[in-house]
C-alpha positions as CSV (number, residue, x, y, z in Angstrom):
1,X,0.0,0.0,0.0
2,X,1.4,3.6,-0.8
3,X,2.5,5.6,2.1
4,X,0.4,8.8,3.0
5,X,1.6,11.8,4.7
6,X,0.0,14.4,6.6
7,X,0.9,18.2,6.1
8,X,-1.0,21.1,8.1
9,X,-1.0,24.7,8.5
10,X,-3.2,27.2,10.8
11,X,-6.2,26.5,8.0
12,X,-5.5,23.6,6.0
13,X,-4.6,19.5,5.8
14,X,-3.6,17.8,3.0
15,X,-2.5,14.5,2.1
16,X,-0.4,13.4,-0.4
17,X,0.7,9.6,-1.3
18,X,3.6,8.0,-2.7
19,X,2.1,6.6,-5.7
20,X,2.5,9.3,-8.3
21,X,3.1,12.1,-5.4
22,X,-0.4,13.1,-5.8
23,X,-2.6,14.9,-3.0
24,X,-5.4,12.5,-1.9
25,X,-7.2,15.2,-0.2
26,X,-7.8,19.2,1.1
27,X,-9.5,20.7,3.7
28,X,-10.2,23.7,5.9
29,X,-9.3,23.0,9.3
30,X,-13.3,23.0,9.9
31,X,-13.6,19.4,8.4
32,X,-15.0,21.2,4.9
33,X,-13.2,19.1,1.8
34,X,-12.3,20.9,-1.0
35,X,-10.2,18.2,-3.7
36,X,-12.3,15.6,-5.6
37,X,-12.5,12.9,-3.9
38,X,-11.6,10.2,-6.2
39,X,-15.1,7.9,-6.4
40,X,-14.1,5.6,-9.4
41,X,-18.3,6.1,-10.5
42,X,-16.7,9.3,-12.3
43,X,-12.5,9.3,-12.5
44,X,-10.5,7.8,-9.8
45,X,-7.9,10.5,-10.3
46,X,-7.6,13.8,-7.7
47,X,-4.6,15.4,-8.5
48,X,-2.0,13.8,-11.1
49,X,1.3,15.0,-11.8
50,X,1.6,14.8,-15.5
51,X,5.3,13.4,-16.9
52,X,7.0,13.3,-19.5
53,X,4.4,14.4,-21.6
54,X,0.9,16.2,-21.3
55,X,-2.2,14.3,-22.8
56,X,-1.8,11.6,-25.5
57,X,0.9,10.6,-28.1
58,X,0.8,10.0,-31.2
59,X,-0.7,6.2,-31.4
60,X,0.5,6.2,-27.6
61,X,4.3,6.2,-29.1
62,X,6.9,9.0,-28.7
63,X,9.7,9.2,-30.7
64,X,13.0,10.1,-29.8
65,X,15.3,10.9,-32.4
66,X,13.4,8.8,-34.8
67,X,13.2,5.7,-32.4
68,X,9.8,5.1,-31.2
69,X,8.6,4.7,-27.6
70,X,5.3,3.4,-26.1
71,X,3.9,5.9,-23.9
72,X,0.7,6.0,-22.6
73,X,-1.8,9.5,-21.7
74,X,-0.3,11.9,-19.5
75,X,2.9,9.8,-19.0
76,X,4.4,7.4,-16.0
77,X,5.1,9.4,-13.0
78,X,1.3,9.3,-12.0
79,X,1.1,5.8,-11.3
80,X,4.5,5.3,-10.1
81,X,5.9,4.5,-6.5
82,X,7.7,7.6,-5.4
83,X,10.1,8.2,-2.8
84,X,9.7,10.2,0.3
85,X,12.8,12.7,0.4
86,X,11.3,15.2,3.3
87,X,9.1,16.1,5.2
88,X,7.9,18.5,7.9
89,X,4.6,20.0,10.0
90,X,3.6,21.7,6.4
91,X,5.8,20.6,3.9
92,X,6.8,17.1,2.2
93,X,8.8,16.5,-0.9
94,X,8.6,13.1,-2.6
95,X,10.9,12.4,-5.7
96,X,10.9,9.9,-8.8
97,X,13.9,9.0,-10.1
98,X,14.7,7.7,-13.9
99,X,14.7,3.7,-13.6
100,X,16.0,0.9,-15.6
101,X,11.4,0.8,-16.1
102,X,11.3,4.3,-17.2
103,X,14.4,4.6,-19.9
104,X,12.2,1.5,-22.1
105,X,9.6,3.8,-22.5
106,X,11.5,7.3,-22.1
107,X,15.2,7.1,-22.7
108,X,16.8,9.8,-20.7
109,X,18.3,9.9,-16.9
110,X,16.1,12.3,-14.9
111,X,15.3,13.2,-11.1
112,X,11.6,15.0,-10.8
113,X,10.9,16.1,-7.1
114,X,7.4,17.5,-6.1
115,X,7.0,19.5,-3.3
116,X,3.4,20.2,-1.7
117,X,3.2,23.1,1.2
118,X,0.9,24.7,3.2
119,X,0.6,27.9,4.7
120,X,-2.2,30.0,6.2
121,X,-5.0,29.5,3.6
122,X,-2.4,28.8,1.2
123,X,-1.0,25.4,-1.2
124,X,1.7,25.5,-3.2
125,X,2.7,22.5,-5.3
126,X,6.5,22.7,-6.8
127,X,7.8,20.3,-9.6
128,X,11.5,20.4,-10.1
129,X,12.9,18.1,-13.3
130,X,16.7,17.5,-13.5
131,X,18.0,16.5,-16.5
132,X,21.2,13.8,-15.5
133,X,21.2,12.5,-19.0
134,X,24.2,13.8,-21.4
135,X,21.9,15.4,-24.1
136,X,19.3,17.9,-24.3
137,X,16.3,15.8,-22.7
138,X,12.5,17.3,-24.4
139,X,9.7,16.4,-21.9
140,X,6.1,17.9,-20.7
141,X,4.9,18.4,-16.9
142,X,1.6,19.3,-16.1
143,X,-1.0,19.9,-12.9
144,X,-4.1,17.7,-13.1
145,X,-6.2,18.9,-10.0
146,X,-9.6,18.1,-9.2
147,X,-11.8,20.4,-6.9
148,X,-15.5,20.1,-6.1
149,X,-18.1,22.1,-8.2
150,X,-20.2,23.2,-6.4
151,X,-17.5,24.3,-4.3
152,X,-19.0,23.6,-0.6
153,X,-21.2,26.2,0.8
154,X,-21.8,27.3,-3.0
155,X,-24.7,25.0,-3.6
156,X,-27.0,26.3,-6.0
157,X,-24.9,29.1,-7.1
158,X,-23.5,30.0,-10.0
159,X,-19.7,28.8,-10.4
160,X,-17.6,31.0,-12.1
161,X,-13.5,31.2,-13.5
162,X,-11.8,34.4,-14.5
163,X,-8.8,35.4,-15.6
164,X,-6.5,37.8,-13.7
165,X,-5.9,39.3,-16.9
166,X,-8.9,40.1,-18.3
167,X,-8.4,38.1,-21.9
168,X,-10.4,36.4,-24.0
169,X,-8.2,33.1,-24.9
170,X,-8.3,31.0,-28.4
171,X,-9.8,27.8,-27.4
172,X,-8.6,24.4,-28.7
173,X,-10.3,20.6,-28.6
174,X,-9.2,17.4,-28.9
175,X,-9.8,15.0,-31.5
176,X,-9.5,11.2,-30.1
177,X,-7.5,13.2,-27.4
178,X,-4.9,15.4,-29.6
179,X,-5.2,18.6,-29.8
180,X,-6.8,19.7,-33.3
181,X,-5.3,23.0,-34.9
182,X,-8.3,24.9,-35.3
183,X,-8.7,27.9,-33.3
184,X,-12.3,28.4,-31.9
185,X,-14.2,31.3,-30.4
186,X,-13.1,32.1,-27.0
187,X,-15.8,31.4,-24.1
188,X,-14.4,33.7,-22.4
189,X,-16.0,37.9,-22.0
190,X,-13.3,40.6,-20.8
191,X,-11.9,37.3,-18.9
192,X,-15.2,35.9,-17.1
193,X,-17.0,32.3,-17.7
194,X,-20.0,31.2,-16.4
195,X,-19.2,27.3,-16.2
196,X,-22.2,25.2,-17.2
197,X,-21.7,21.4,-17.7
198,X,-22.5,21.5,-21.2
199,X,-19.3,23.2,-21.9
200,X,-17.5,19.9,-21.6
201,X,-19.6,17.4,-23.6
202,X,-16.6,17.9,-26.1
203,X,-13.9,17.1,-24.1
204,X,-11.4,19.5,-22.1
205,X,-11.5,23.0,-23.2
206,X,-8.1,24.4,-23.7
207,X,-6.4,27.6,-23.9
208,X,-3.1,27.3,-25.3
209,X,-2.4,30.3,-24.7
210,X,-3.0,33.9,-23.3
211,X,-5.2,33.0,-20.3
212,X,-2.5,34.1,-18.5
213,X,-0.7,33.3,-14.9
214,X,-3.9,33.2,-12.8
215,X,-7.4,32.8,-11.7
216,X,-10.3,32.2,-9.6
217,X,-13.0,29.5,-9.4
218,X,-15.7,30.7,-7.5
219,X,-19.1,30.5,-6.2
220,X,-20.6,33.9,-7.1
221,X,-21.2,35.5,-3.3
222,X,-19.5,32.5,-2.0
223,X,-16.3,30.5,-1.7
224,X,-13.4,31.2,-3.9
225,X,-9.9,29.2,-5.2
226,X,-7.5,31.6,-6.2
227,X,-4.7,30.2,-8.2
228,X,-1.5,31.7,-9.4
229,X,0.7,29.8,-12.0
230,X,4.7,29.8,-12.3
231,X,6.0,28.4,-15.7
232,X,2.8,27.2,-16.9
233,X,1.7,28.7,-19.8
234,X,-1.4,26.7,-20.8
235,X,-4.9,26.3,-19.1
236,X,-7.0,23.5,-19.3
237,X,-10.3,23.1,-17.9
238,X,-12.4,19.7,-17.9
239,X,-14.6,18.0,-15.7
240,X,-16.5,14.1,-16.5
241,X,-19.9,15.7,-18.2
242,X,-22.2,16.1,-14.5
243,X,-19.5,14.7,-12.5
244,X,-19.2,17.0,-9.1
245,X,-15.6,18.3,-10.0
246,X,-13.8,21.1,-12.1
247,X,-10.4,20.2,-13.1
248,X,-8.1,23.5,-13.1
249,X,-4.9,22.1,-15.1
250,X,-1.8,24.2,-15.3
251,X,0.4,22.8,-17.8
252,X,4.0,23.6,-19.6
253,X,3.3,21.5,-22.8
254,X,-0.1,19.5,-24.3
255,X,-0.9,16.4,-26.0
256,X,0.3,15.8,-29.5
257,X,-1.1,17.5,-32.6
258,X,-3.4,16.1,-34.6
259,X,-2.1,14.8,-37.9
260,X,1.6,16.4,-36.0
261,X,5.1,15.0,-35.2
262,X,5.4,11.9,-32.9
263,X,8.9,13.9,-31.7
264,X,8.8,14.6,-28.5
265,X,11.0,17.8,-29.3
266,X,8.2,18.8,-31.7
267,X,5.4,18.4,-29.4
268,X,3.5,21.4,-28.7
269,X,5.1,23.7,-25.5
270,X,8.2,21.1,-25.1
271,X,10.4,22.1,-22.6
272,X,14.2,20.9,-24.3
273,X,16.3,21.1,-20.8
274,X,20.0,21.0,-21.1
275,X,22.2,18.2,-19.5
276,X,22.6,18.9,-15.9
277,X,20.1,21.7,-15.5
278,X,17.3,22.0,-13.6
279,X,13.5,23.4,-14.4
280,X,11.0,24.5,-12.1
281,X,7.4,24.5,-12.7
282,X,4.7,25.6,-9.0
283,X,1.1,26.6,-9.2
284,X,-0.7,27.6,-5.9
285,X,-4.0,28.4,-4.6
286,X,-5.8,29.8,-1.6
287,X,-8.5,28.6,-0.4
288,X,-11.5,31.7,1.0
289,X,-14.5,31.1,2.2
């Protein structure tokens, strides 16, 4: 069974477990949950880490310099065994380390650490990727959090996202879970959506970019998750059509094009880290209300 560990600060308590370093739960000090909770009637998932690549490939295959890989949607780390490398009262950092498992299906040496922590009203999750391979080593990291719609003590209001910047953002679908090239209207109006279910009986809506590096998911005249994003520059929003959870997914690369390039280095928003540096990648969000 995967270890689980405990994190708190004056307002919150999360936990996270070692299988895929992902949060299992969020709450308010007052008992009040605030992450999706898992139930496997709608998706089992709660908050993935997304590794080495964002979405689907290409036939499920990468390729790396023109040798092909089998790699399934939204990568490996999620539903692999991670290592506990620290931990305190409000902080714990778990790590994944590249494997004689993980070169067959992505050749390249790595060490990805992910730091949750908690203070005040306040969660910050932190993805670091080394690159301990001897060439330049293309890869994808996204956030994959679930949280409750309706948001609790926003029953039967309206939920709502906007942008701190005010845009309007392009938005792009998928097709059999790759993202097509069309640019569609933005649902967006000076940066505010009114989220309605039907909105996602075509999949995830996604906004490559321009919806900038923050937000807030609301209940109008009721509780609020305000998220700011650090080296993410693409949104996603998806929920299971009537499931009771919103998805807010932060991301630094998306699934393959289309009709595109199974190249890892050609997918869309690949981040093409040197040999022996490091990348960081944090979104956080506090919780009011």
């Amino acid at each position: 069974m995967p270890d689980i560990v405990r994190i708190t600060s004056d307002e919150l308590v999360a936990e996270i477990s070692s299988l895929g370093s992902e949060m299992q739960s969020l709450q308010t000090t007052d008992g009040r949950d605030w992450l999706w909770n898992g139930d496997a009637a709608f998706w089992t998932g709660r908050s993935p880490i997304l590794f080495p690549i964002v979405g689907k490939a290409l036939g499920n295959h990468i390729a790396v310099d023109g040798l092909s890989y089998e790699m399934g949607q939204h990568g490996f780390a999620r539903r692999a065994e991670w290592v506990l490398a620290d931990a305190s009262t409000s902080t714990c950092r778990f790590e994944l380390e590249s494997s004689q498992d993980t070169l067959k299906t992505y050749p390249f040496a790595f060490l990805l650490s992910l730091t949750h922590s908690l203070e005040g009203h306040g969660l910050t999750v932190t993805a670091e990727v080394e690159n301990r391979d001897s060439r330049p080593m293309p890869f994808g990291l996204g956030y994959h959090p679930a949280f409750l719609w309706p948001l609790p003590g926003g029953e039967g209001k309206p939920h709502t996202i906007t942008l701190d910047n005010g845009a309007e953002p392009l938005l792009t679908r998928l097709e059999d879970g790759l993202v097509t090239r069309d640019k569609l209207p933005s649902p967006f109006s000076r940066g505010h959506l009114t989220l309605s279910h039907n909105l996602f009986e075509a999949d995830a809506m996604i906004f490559a970019e321009g919806a900038g590096k923050g937000l807030t998911y609301a209940a109008e005249g009721g509780p609020s998750l305000k998220f700011a994003f650090d080296n993410l520059p693409n949104l996603a929003l998806w929920q299971k059509v009537g499931a009771p959870f919103l998805c807010v997914e932060p991301w630094h690369g998306t699934a393959a094009e289309a009709g595109g390039s199974a190249e890892m280095a050609n997918r869309p928003y690949t981040t093409i880290l040197p040999p022996g540096e490091k990348a960081r990648f944090a979104f956080s969000v506090s919780v009011t209300g």
